[in-house]
C-alpha positions in Angstrom: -95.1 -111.5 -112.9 -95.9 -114.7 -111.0 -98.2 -113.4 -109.4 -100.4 -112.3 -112.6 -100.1 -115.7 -113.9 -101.3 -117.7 -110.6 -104.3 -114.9 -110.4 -104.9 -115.4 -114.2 -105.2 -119.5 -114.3 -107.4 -119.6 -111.0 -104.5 -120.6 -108.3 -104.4 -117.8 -106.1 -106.2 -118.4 -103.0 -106.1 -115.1 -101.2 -109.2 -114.1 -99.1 -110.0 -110.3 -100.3 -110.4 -107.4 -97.5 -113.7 -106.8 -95.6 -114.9 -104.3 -94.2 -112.9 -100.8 -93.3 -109.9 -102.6 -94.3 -111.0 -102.6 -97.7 -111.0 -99.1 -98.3 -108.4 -97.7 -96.4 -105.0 -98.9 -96.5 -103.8 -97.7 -93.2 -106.8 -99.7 -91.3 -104.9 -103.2 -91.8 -103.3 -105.1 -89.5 -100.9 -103.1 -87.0 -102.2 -100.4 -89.3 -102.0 -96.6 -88.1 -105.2 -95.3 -88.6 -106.2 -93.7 -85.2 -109.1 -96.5 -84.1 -106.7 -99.6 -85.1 -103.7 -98.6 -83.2 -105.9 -97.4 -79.7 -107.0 -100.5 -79.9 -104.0 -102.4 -80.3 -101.9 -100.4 -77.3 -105.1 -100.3 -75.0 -102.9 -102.4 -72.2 -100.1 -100.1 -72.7 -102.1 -96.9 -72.3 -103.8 -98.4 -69.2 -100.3 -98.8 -67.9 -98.8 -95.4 -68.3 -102.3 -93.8 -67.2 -101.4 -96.1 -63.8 -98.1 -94.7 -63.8 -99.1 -91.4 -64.1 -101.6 -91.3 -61.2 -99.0 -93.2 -59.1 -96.3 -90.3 -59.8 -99.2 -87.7 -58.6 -99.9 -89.9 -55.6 -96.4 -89.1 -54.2 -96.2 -85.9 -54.9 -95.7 -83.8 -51.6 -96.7 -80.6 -51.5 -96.4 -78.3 -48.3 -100.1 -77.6 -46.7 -98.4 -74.4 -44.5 -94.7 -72.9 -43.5 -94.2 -75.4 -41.0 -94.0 -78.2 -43.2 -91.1 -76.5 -44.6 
């Protein structure tokens, strides 16, 4: 109810959504919409895509029976 009355007599001071945040909910800060949260885990993404070409790097795989 407070919050009616402070939007009703002029005293709330909150800036309104631009942009693709105004229409969809999920595109807000640490939203989940697909574009919001690539962008916010683009270092951590990096990092496992690192740590995945690392693991293949080691990998050792036999070139003929002698190896064995």
């Amino acid at each position: 109810m407070a919050l009616d009355k402070a939007i009703d007599s002029g005293k709330e001071h909150r800036k309104p959504y631009y942009g693709s945040k105004r229409f969809d909910r999920t595109c807000r800060n640490h939203g989940s919409c697909g574009h919001c949260s690539e962008n916010r885990k683009h270092k951590y993404t990096k990092r496992l895509q690192d740590t995945i070409d690392q693991l293949e790097q080691l990998k050792w795989e036999p070139t003929d029976e002698s190896d064995l």
